[in-house]
C-alpha positions in Angstrom: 27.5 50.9 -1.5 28.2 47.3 -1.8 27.2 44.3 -3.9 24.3 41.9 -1.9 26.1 39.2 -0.3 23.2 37.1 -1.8 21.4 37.1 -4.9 22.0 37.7 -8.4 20.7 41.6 -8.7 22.1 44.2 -7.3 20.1 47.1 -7.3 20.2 50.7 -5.4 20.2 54.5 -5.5 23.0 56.2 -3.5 24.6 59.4 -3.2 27.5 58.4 -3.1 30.3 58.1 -6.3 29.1 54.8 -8.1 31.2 51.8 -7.6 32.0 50.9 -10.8 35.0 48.7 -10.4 32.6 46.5 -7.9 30.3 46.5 -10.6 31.8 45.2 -12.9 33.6 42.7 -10.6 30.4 41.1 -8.9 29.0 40.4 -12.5 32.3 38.0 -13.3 30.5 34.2 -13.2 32.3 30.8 -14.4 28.9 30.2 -16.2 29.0 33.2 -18.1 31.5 34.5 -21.0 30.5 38.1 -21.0 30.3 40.6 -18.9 28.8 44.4 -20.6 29.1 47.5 -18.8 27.5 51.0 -19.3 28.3 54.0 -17.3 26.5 57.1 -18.2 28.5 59.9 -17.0 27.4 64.0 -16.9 28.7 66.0 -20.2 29.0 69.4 -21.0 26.5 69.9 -23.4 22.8 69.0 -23.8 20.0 69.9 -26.1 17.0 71.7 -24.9 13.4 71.2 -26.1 13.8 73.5 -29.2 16.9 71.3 -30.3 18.9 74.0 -29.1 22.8 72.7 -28.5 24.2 73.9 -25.0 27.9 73.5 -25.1 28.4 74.9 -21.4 26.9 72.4 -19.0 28.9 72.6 -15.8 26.8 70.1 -13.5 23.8 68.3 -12.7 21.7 67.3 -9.9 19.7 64.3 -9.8 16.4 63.8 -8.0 14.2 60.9 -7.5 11.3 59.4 -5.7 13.3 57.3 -3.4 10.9 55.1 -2.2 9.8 53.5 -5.4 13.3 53.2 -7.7 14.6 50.1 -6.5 10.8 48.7 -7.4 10.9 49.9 -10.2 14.8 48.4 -10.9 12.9 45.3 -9.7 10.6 45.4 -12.4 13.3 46.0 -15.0 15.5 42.8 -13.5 12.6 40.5 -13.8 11.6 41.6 -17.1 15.2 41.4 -18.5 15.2 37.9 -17.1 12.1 37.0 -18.6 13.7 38.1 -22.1 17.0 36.7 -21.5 17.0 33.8 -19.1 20.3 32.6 -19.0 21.3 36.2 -17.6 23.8 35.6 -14.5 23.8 39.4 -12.6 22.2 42.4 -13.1 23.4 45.6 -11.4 21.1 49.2 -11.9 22.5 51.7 -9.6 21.6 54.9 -9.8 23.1 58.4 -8.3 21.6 61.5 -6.8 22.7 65.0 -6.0 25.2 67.1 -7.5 27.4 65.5 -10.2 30.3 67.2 -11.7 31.1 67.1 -15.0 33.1 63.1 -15.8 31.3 61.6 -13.4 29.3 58.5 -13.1 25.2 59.5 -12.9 24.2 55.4 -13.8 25.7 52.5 -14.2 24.1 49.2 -16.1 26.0 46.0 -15.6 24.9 42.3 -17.3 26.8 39.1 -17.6 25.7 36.2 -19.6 27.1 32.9 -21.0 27.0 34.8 -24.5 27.9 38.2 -25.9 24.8 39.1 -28.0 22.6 38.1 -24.9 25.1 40.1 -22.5 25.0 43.7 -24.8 21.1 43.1 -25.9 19.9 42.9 -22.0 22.6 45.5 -21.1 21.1 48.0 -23.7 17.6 46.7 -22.5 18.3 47.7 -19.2 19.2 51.1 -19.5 17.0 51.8 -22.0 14.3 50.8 -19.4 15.6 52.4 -16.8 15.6 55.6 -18.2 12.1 55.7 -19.2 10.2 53.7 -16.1 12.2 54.8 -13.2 11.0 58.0 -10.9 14.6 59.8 -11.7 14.6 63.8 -12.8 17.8 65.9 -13.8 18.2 69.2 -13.1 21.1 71.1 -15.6 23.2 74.1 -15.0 24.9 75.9 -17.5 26.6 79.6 -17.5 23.3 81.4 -18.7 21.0 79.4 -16.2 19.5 76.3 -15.3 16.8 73.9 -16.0 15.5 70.0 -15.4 16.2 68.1 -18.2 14.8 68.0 -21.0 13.0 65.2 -22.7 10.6 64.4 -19.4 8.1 62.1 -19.7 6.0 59.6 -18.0 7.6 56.6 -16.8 6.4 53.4 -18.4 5.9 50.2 -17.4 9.6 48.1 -17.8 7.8 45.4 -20.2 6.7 47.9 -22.6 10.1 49.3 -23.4 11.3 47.5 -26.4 14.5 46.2 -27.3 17.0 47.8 -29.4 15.9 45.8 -32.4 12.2 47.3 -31.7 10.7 44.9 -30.4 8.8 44.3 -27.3 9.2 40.5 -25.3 
């Protein structure tokens, strides 16, 4: 997977490990001082819908409606830019298949002239991407396996709010 060779969004689903490093790179801009990165990686332990702690997650595997993630990333980039619109680049890339425990599922990358702008629409983004885009987890654990919990409907990307609780 590589960066656009034009454009300031860079936006995908792969099955492939995520190219963080590139990420993070393509973001640099003279124009902007900050640069904020999240990578969401598997874990070992998740709680199930009764609030039940699992402490023996050993993978996951990631679905999604192919077809319409990148349109939904695309929704989340130009909503983020509305909010924030001295943002420079925008990655959202997305994994599917099995992941091993350590390893990157998501990765969320924002640069800006400014910190506070930079970590706001970086938290904006995953925030939105993880309730509007058509993306499902299933867990495995030693007793058994399930899809994540905590489904929901996806949303539309303007109505997520921003980390302060507000909407744009």
């Amino acid at each position: 997977m590589q960066p656009p060779a034009t454009g300031n969004s860079w936006l995908g689903l792969t099955d492939q490990v995520m190219p963080i490093a590139a990420a993070y790179e393509w973001c640099v801009l003279p124009a902007c001082g900050a640069v904020v990165l999240f990578s969401g990686t598997v874990r070992d332990h998740a709680v199930d819908d009764q609030g039940t702690l699992r402490h023996d997650v050993q993978h996951l595997t990631y679905e999604a409606y192919e077809q319409q993630v990148v349109p939904s990333f695309e929704k989340i980039d130009a909503e983020l830019r509305h909010r924030w619109p001295d943002t420079g680049r925008v990655v959202l890339l997305h994994r599917t298949g099995r992941l091993e425990l350590g390893e990157s599922s998501v990765v969320a990358v924002v640069s800006a002239p400014h910190r506070p702008e930079a970590f706001e629409a970086a938290r904006y983004a995953i925030d939105a991407l993880k309730a509007s885009a058509p993306i499902w987890k299933h867990e495995v654990w030693a007793e058994g396996a399930d899809w994540g919990t905590g489904a929901h409907q996806p949303v539309s990307a303007a109505a997520v709010a921003t980390a302060d609780g507000g909407a744009a």
